[in-house]
C-alpha positions in Angstrom: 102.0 55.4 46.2 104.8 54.2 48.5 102.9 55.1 51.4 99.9 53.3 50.3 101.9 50.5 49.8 103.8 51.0 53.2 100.1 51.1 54.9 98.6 48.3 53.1 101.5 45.7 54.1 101.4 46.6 57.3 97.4 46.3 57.7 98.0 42.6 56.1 100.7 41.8 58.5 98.9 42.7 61.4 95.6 40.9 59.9 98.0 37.6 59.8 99.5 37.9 62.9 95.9 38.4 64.7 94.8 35.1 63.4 98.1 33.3 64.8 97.3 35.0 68.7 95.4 32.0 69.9 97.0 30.7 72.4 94.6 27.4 72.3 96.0 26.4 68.9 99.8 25.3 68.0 100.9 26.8 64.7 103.3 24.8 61.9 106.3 27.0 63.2 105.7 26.3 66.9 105.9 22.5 65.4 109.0 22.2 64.1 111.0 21.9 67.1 108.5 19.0 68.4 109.7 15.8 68.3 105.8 13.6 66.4 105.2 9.7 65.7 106.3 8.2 62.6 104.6 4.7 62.7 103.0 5.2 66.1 106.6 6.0 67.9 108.6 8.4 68.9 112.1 8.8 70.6 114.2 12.0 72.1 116.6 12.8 74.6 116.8 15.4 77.4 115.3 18.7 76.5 113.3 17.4 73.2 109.5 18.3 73.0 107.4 15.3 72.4 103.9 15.7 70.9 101.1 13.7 72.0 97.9 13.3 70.8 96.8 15.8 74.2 100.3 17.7 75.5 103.6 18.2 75.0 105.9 17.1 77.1 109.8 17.8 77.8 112.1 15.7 79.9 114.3 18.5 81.4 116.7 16.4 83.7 117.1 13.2 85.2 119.4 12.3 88.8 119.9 9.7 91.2 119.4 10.4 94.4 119.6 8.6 97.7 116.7 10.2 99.1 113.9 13.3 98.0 112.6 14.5 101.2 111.2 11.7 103.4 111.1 9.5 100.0 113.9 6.5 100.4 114.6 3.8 97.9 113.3 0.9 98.0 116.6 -1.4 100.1 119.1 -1.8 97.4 117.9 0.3 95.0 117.9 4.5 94.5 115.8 6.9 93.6 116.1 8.1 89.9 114.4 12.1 89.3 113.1 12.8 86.2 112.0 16.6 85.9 109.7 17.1 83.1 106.8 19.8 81.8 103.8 19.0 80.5 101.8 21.5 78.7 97.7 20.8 77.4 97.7 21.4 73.8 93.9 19.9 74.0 90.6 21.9 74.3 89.8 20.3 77.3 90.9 19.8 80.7 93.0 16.1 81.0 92.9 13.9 83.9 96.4 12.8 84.4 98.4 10.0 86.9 101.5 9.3 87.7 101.4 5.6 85.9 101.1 7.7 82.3 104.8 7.5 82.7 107.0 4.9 83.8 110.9 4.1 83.7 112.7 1.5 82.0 116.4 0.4 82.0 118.5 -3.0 80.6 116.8 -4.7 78.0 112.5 -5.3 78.4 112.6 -8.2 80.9 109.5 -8.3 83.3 112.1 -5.9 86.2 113.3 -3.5 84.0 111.0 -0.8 84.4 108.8 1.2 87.4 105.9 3.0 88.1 106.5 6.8 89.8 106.5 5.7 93.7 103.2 7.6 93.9 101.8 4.8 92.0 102.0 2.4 95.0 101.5 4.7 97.6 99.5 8.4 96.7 101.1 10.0 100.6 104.5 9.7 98.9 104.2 13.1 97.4 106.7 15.6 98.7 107.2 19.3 97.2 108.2 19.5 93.5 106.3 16.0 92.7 104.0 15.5 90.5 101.0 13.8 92.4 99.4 10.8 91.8 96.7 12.0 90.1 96.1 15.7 88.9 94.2 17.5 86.3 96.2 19.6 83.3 93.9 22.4 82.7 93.7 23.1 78.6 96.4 25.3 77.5 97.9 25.1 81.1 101.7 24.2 81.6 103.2 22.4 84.7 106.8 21.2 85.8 107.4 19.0 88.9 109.1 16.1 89.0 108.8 11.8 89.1 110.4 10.0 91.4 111.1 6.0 90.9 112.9 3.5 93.0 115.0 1.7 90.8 118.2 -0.7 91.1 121.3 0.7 92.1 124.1 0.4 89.0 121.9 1.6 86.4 123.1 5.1 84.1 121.3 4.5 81.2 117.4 5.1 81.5 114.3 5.8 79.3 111.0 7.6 80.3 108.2 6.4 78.2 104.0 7.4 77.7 101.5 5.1 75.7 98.7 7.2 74.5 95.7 5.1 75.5 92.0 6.5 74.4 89.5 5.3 76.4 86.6 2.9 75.3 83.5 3.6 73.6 80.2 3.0 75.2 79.6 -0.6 74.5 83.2 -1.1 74.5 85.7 -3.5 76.8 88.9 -2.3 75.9 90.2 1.4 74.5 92.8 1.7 72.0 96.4 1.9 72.0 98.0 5.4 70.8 101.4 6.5 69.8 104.2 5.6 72.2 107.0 8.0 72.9 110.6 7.7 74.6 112.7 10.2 76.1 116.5 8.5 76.6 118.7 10.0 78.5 121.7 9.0 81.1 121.3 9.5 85.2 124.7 9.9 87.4 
């Protein structure tokens, strides 16, 4: 009877854990290190998982720099690196750019945030950069990093993404999402 008993939890086991192999779908324990929206926002620091609507994404580490390969700063200003990694949690295949993310510092004047420099000019992209504009291939994962030219004296710096869905046919204007920041400090 023991045996049976042995043979029948383990069938049920490996029956449950079968059904928790897809690796398109993100299970409840996966979950509960991700950082979701309450009330349409979201904040973390350095390392946290966010959860979007479409991918995860992780801030891994942030730096100033005075240069990234042939990258300079813009004159009086450096460059801050934020390395992050982006995994497609969708079904499908998402377009992504460089202005899904931007940086922000100070208080929310009309200066106090930037674009990726790949936003102004797509030839910027050096080795380790996220480009311009790339595709995240469902249930792919990619790490590279964004580079902004932002005034010199800064430390403290967010990295924010606005979910934006697109507009329905017949439609002017999409809708606004969740919106997520990662904080974190920059030497």
């Amino acid at each position: 009877m023991k045996r049976l008993f042995k043979l029948l939890t383990t069938a049920l086991l490996v029956v449950s854990c079968a059904a928790c192999g897809n690796s398109n779908s993100v299970s409840g324990i996966v979950d509960k290190d991700a950082i979701t929206p309450t009330d349409g926002y979201a904040e973390g620091g350095i390392g946290d998982r966010m959860k979007t609507a479409w991918f995860d994404f992780t801030v891994n580490s942030a730096e100033l720099k005075d240069s990234y390969g042939s990258v300079v700063p813009n004159d009086g200003e450096t460059l801050l690196v934020v390395n992050v990694t982006l995994h497609n949690t969708f079904s499908e295949t998402i377009p992504m750019f460089d202005s899904d993310f931007q940086a922000q510092w100070g208080s929310d004047g009309d200066e106090d945030y930037r674009f990726p420099v790949t936003f102004d000019d797509a030839t910027m992209t050096e080795k380790g950069m996220l480009e311009s504009e790339y595709d995240l291939d469902a249930g792919k994962t990619v790490t590279g990093d964004l580079v902004f030219s932002v005034p010199g004296g800064q430390s403290e710096y967010s990295l924010s993404f606005l979910e934006y869905y697109a507009p329905n046919e017949g439609e002017e204007n999409g809708a606004e999402g969740d919106l997520f920041f990662v904080y974190f400090s920059a030497q």
